[in-house]
N, C-alpha and C positions, 0 to 999 in steps of 0.2 A: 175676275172683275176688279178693277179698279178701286178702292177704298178712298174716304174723302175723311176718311180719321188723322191725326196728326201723330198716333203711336212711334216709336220710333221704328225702320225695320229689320232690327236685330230683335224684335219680342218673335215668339216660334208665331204668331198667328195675323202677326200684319196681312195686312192689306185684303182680309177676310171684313166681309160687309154680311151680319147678320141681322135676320128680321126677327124681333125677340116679342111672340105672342103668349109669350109664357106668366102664370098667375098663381099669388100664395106664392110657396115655396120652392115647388119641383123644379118646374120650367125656371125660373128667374135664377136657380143657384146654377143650373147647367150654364143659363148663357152669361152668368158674373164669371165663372170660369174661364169661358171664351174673352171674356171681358178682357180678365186680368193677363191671360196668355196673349192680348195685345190686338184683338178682332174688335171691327167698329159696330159694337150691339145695340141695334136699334129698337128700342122698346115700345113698341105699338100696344097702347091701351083704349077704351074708348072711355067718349069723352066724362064719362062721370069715374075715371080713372077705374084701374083693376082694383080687386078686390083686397087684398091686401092694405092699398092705397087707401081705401075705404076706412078701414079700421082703425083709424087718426080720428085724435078728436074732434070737433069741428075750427079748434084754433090754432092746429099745430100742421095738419095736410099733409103729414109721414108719419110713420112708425120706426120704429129703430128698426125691428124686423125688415121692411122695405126699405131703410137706408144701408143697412148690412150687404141686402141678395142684388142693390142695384149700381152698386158703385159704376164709374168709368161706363156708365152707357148713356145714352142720347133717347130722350122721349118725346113722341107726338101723338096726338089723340086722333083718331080714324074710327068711322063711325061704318063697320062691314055691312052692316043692315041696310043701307046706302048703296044704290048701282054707282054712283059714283066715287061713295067710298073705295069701294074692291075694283076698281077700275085703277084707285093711285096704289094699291096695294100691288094689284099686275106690276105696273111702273116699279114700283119697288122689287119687286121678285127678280124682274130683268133683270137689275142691275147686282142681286141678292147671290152670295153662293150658299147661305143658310139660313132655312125659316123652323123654327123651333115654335111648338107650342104644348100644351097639357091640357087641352080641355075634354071634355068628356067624348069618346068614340063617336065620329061620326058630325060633329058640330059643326068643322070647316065645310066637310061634304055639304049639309045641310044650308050653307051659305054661300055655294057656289063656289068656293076656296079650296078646295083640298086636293090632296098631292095628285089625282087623275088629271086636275087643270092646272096645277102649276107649272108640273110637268112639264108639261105643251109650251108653255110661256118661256119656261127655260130648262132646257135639258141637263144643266149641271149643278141643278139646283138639291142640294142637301135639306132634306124634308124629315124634321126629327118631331116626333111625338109622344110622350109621356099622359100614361091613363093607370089607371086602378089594375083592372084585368085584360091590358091589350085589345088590341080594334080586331080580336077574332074572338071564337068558342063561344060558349050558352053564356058564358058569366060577361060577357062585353058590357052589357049594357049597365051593369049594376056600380050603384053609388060610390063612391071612394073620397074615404077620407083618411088620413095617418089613423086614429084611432080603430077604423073600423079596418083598416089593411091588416094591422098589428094583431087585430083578434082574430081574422080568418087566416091568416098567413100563420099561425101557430104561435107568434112570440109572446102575447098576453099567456098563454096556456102556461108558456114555461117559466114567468116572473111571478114571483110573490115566495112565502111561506108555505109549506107542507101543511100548515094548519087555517090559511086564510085563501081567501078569494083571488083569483086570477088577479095580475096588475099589470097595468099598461108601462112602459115604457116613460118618464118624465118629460122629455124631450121628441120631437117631431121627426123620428129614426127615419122614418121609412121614406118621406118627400126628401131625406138629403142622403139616404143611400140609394133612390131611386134617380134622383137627380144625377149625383155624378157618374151610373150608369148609363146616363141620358147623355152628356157629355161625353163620355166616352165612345157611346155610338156614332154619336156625327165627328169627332174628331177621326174614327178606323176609319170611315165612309168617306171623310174629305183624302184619305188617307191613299185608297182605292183611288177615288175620282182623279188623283196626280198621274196615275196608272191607264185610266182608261176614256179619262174627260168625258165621265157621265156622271150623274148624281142617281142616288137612290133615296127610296124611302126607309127612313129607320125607326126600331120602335123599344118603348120600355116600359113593362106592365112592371108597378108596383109591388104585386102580389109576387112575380120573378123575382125581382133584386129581393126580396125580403128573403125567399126562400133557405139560399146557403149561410145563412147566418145560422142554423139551425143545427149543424153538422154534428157539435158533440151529443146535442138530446135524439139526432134521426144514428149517431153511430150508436147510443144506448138502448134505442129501441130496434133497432136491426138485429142488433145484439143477442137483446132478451127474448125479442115481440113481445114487449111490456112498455106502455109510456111511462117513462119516467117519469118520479113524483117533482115538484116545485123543490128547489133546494133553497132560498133566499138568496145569502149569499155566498153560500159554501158551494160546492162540487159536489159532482156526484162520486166519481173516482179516485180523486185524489185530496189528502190532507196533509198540513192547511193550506186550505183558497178560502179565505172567511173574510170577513170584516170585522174587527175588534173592539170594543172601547176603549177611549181615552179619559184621560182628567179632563181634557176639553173638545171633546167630539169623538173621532171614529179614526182608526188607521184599518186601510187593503192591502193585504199579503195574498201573495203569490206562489210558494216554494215548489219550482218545479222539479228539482234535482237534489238529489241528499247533501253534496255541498252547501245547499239554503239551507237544509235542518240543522244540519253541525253548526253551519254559523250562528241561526239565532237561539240554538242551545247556549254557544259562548257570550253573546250579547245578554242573555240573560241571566248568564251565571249558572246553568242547570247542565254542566257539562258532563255531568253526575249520570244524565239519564240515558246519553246516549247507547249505553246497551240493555237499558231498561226494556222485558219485550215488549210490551206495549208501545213503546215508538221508534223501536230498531228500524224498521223501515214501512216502507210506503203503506203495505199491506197490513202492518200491525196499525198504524195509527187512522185507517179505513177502518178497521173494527174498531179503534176504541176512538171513535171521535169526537165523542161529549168528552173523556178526559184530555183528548191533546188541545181540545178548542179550549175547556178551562186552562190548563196552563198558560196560553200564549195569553190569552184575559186578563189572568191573575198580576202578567208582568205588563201588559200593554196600559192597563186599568190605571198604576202607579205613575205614570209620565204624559205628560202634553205629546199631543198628535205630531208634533213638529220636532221635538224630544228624541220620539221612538223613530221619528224618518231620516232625524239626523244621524244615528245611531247604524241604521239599519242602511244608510247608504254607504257610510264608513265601512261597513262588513260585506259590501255585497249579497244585500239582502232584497229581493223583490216586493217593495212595501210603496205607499204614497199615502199622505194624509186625505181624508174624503173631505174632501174644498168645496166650499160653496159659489155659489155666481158670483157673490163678489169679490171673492179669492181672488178667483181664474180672470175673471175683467182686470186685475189689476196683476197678474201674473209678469213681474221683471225678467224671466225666458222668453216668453214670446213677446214684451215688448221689445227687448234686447235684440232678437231675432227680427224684427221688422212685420214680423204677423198680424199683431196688434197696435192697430194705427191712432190718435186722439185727433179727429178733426174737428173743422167748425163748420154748420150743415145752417145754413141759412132759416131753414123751417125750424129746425125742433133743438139746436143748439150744438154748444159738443158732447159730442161722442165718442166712443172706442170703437171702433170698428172690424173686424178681421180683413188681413187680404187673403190673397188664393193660400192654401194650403200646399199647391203646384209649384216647385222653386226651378227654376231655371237659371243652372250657373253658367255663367260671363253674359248672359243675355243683358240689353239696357232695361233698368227698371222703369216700373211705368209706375207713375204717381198716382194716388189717389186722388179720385175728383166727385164731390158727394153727387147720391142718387138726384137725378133730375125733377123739377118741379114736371107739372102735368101739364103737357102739349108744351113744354120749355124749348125746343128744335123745331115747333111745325113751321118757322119761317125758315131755317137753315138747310131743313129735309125737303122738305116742300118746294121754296125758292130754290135755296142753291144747288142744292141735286136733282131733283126732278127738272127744274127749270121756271114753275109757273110764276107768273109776276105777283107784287102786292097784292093788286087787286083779287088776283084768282084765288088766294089762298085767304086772303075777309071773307070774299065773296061765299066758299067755302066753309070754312068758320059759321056765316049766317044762315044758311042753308044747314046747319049740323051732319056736314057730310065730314069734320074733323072738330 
């Protein structure tokens, strides 16, 4: 299909024309991905905008959240509930080689949309969908949200303290390792389709992507056949993997190889110990792990978080200071890198923004262009691509078929 994007076409995903029904998190970071790899992502919301969109206040009409996942795509409002809605949606699909969406199993079906009739409309149409528990098995139908993923999927079980309550996860894990699962599907899929000029339908249940994250607490229960207990921030296996204090916060250590231990023995001056048995090696300082976790305290305690990482980078030592949001927002690495972008977003002001995480070297870069206002293209998608005149597209508009 022909694309009517301006991308340059040296980005890997020119001249890809996707239909972006995706909402929240999941769906919207797979297709800013497609976005930024340089595909024209058409973000179809209806007209009281998606959800996400929603959750602006009422004088600002974005969220940082939605101007982050929406960068470099195009929006128009379509109202599917509408026969004439899902009639310009058909139109779109024609000319579409990816429709992307997340909404609960079964919702397109339900509205006459879904990959059994896109299909038909167009045979190389890539059909990718993100759900909680996938559009099969008994669990299909049940609610999905990052939180509640997180506690059936097992990864609340294994966060927290040995002496507190299960803990969730700070951040929305699961909608953005789900997502670039999702991504990932319809890129192999468009990948095949060079192969065989067919499209398929692709899928990605939440509760799946969640699953292999779990690897070293299902290798310690394989193990034993014993769930392991919550370790906070330590290991189960190996010492030290902790978090420490500082004079002013927290530093995370790593040490995976007895070379780390020698080094931060000498960083700390306690070169004394290293044939001490209790931290001769891996297996001594597994049993004595209240003493080896006090010494590393004892010296971490005396110096600023940025102190001991300066230190500990000189030595090659596996450590980072535990940084807050607005550390990392203002992180001179990744602004240096290009990752982290400052724009000016007409609705809610400037911003930082991330680009893809996806680098593609000698490719042309593609600028960032802030997320779209709501129905901001329906004369440009509507008119110039579909074709319908002024008139059709008011006339539409007043009828709340867009």
């Amino acid at each position: 299909m022909t694309s009517i994007w301006s991308a340059s076409g040296r980005l890997p995903l020119a001249g890809l024309v996707v239909i972006d029904l995706g909402q929240i998190f999941q769906g919207p970071y797979a297709t800013f991905l497609l976005a930024k790899g340089g595909a024209d992502v058409i973000k179809v919301e209806p007209p009281g905008g998606e959800p996400l969109r929603r959750r602006a206040l009422p004088e600002k009409h974005a969220t940082l959240p939605f101007a982050m996942l929406n960068q470099n795509k195009r929006a128009v409002t379509l109202n599917l509930k509408h026969a004439r809605g899902r009639e310009l949606l058909f139109e779109m699909v024609r000319r579409a080689d990816v429709l992307l969406e997340n909404f609960s199993p079964g919702t397109m079906d339900g509205l006459g949309v879904g990959w059994s009739v896109l299909r038909e409309i167009n045979p190389r149409l890539v059909y990718a969908t993100g759900s909680g528990f996938g559009i099969s098995g008994p669990d299909r139908d049940n609610l999905a949200m990052d939180l509640t993923i997180q506690a059936v999927s097992g990864l609340i079980s294994t966060t927290g303290f040995p002496d507190g309550p299960p803990v969730k996860a700070g951040p929305a894990i699961v909608d953005f390792i789900s997502g670039i699962h999702l991504y990932a599907a319809t890129v192999t899929a468009l990948f095949e389709r060079e192969q065989t000029g067919k499209g398929r339908l692709v899928e990605v249940a939440m509760q799946e992507a969640a699953y292999p994250t779990l690897a070293s607490q299902l290798e310690a229960y394989w193990r034993t056949g014993e769930v392991p207990p919550r370790t906070g921030n330590a290991s189960h296996g190996r010492v030290p993997i902790n978090v420490y204090p500082t004079k002013d916060g927290y530093i995370a250590m790593n040490l995976a190889v007895e070379e780390h231990w020698h080094n931060l023995l000498s960083a700390m001056g306690r070169e004394d110990l290293r044939d001490d048995p209790r931290f001769r090696d891996a297996a001594a300082r597994v049993a004595n792990r209240v003493e080896t976790d006090a010494l590393i305290a004892g010296w971490t305690s005396t110096h600023g978080k940025y102190e001991v990482f300066a230190i500990a980078k000189q030595r090659r030592i596996p450590m980072a200071p535990v940084r807050d949001v607005g550390e990392v927002m203002h992180d001179p690495h990744m602004h240096e890198r290009g990752f982290l972008a400052e724009i000016d977003h007409d609705e809610i002001g400037r911003l930082t923004v991330p680009t893809s995480p996806l680098r593609f070297h000698d490719a042309d870069k593609i600028e960032t262009t802030p997320s779209p206002k709501l129905g901001q293209h329906n004369g440009e998608i509507y008119g110039g691509w579909l074709g319908l005149s002024v008139a059709e597209v008011a006339e539409k508009k007043k009828n709340g078929v867009i």
